[in-house]
N, C-alpha and C positions, 0 to 999 in steps of 0.2 A: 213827698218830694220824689223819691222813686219811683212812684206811680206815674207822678208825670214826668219826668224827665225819661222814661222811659215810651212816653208816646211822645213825645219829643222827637228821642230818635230814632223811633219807628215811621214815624213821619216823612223826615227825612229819608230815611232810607226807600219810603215809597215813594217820594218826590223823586230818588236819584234811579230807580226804576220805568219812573214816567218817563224821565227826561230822552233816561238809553235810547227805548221805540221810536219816542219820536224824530230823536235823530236819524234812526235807519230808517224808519217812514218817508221823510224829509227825502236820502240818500235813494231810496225803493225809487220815489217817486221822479225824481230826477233821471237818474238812468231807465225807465221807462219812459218818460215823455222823450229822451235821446234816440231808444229803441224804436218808441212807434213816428219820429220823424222819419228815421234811416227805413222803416218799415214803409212807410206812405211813398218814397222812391222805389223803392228796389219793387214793390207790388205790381206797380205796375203793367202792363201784359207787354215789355221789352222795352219801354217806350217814356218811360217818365226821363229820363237825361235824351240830350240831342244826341239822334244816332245818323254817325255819317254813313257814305257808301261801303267801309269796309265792316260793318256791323252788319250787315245784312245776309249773312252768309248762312241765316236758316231758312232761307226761301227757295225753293226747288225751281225747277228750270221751269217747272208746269205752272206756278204760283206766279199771280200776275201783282207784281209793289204797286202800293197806292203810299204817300208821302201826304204827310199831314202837318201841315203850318199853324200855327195856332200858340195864342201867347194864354189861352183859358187852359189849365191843366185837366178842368172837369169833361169837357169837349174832345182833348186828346186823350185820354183814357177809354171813355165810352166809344168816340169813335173808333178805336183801335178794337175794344174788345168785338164790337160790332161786326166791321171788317174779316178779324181772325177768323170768325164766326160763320163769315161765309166763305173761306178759304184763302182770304188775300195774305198777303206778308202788306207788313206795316212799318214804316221810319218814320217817327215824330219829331219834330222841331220845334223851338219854343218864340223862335226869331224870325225873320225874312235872313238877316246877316247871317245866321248859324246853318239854314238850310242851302245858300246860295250855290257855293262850292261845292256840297256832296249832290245838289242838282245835277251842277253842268260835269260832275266826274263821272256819275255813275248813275242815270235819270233814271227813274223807276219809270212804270204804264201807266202812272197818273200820276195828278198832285193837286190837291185840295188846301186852299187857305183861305186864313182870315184879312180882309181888308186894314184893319185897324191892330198895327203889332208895335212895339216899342223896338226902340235900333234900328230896325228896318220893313216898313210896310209891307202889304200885300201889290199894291200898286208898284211898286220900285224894284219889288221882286221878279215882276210880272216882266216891266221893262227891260230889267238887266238879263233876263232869263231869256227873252221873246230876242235878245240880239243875234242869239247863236243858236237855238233849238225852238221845235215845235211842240213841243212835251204836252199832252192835254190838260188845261187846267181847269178846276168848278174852282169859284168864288165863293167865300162865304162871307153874307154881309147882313146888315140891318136893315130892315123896314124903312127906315128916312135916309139911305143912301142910296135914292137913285142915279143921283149924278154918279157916285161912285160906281154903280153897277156900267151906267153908261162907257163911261172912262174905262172902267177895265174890259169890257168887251171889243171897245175900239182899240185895246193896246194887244187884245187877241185871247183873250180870254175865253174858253170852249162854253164856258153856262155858269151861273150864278145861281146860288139859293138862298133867296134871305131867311135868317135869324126871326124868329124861336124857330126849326125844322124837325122836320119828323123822320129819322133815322133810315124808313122805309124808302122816301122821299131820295134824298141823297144815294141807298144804294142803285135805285133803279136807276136815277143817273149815272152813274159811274159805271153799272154793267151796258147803258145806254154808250155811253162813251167810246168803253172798252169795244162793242160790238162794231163799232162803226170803225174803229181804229184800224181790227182787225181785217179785214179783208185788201185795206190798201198795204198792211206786210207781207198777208200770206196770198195774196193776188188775186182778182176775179177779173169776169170776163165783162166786159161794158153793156152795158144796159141796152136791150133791143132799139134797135131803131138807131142807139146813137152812129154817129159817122166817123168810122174808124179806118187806120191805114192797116197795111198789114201787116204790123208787129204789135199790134193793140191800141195804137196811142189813140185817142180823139182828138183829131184834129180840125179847128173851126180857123179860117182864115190865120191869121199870125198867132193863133192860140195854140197848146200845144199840151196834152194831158197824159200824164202815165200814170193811171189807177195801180198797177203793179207794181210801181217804185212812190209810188206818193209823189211826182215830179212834175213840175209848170212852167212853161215856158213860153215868154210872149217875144217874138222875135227871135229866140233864141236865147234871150236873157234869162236866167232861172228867178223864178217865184218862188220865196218859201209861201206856203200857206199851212194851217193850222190844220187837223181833220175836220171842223166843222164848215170850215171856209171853203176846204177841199169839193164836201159834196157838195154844198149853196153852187158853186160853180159850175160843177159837172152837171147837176142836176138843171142849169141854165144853159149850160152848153148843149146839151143834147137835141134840142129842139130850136134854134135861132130862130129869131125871129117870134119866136110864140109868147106868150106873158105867163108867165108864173105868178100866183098868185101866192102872199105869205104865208098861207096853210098849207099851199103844196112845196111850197122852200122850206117848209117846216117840218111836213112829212117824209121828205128825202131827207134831213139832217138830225131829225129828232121822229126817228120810226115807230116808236115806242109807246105812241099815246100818255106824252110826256108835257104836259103845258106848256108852253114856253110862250111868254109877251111878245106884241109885234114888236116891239123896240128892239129886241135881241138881233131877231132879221136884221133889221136895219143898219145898226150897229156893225152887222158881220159886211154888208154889203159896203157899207161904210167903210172900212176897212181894208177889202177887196178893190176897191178904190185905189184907195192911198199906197195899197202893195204893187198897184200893176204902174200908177203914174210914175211912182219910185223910178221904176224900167222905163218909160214911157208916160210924159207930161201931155201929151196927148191923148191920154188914152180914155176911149168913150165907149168901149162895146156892152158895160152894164147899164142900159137906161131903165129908167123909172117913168112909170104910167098911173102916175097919182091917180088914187084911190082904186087901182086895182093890183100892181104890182110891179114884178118886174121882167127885162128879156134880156136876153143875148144878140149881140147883133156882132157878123162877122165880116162885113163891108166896109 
């Protein structure tokens, strides 16, 4: 009876040993999967929470912001590391609503989103953004939303990339962007041949260009126009009267040996449209010479 009553409670007592671990196992295991939540945030490369405009204060004057919309947290992580990687400063956003405000406060040199976001789209963002700034935007969309693509380049959207994309792809856009942006801040001088007054401007009958300040004006009424819209224009203004064809509107706006659909043209020209009748319900100087392109006419 000792015999057993003593594996009895030896028994026991190596049950109330099992029991201990696996309580603190249980205890381990919980506050680690708490750790490696708060761990999968904070990892991030500055960017896993919404950062507004006053987050951004480790980007140096020489460091160009690119702004990343997007409701995939896998896409804003790699994107950013991407980016950093090639010198940019990065603000991630998870929303169109969460980025909206830190846009129109403090607008970075680009901004790249996703079409399809909860709370507030890419499209609504585009709109509400496109009221009061020209900020250059790339779309990022899917393969079965062309309408979508259409739509946001009519509402002024600088270039679209659809979904799956190749990391490569997007940057050369973006330095494609930046490149172009660049000379209407830091000023150049008009393109040989064009017809200029003698403070710079290219002036085509009531048309009115300043490549130096980025400014448009038909009658006198100011145009905003986007930087893509900017050159399509210039690049039609320079030569009235002559047809531009949509590889050569393509190659003044996209210099880069950078693909872009003919619908994009279109789209933009489409656009250019709607910006000048805005001013001017009359207005006719961009015609179309189906199936070969387009002109400027300053009569």
């Amino acid at each position: 009876m000792v015999f057993l009553r003593g594996n009895v409670q030896q028994s026991c007592a190596k049950g109330r040993e099992k029991l201990v671990p696996l309580q603190a196992r249980q205890a381990m295991t919980q506050a680690n999967d708490q750790h490696t939540s708060e761990k999968q945030t904070h990892d991030l490369p500055e960017t896993a929470q919404n950062r507004g405009a006053e987050d951004d204060s480790a980007a140096n004057d020489s460091q160009r912001v690119i702004a990343l919309v997007d409701d995939d947290r896998n896409i804003l992580t790699t994107l950013s590391i991407a980016l950093q990687a090639e010198g940019y400063a990065t603000r991630v956003y998870s929303d169109g609503e969460a980025a909206l405000a830190a846009l129109q406060s403090n607008p970075p040199d680009l901004a790249v989103f996703d079409i399809k976001m909860p709370r507030m789209d890419g499209m609504e963002l585009l709109q509400r953004l496109r009221a009061d700034s020209d900020l250059p935007v790339i779309f990022l969309t899917s393969k079965d939303q062309e309408e979508d693509e259409e739509a946001g380049l009519a509402m002024g959207a600088d270039d679209y990339i659809a979904k799956p994309f190749s990391q490569r792809l997007l940057l050369a856009r973006i330095r494609a962007i930046l490149r172009r942006a660049a000379p209407v801040e830091e000023g150049h001088d008009p393109a040989p041949g064009a017809p200029t007054a003698a403070n710079g401007l290219i002036v085509r009958g009531r048309l009115s260009m300043d490549p130096a300040r980025h400014q448009v004006t038909w009658d006198g009424d100011n145009v905003s126009l986007t930087v893509t819209e900017f050159l399509i224009l210039e690049a039609l203004a320079q030569r009235p009267g002559v047809i531009k064809s949509r590889n050569q509107l393509m190659d003044a706006a996209y210099p880069d040996d950078i693909f872009v659909d003919d619908r994009t043209v279109d789209s933009h020209i489409k656009r250019l449209r709607r910006k000048f009748r805005a001013v001017d319900p009359g207005f006719g100087a961009i015609e179309t010479l189906y199936g070969a392109g387009y002109s400027f006419s300053d009569g």
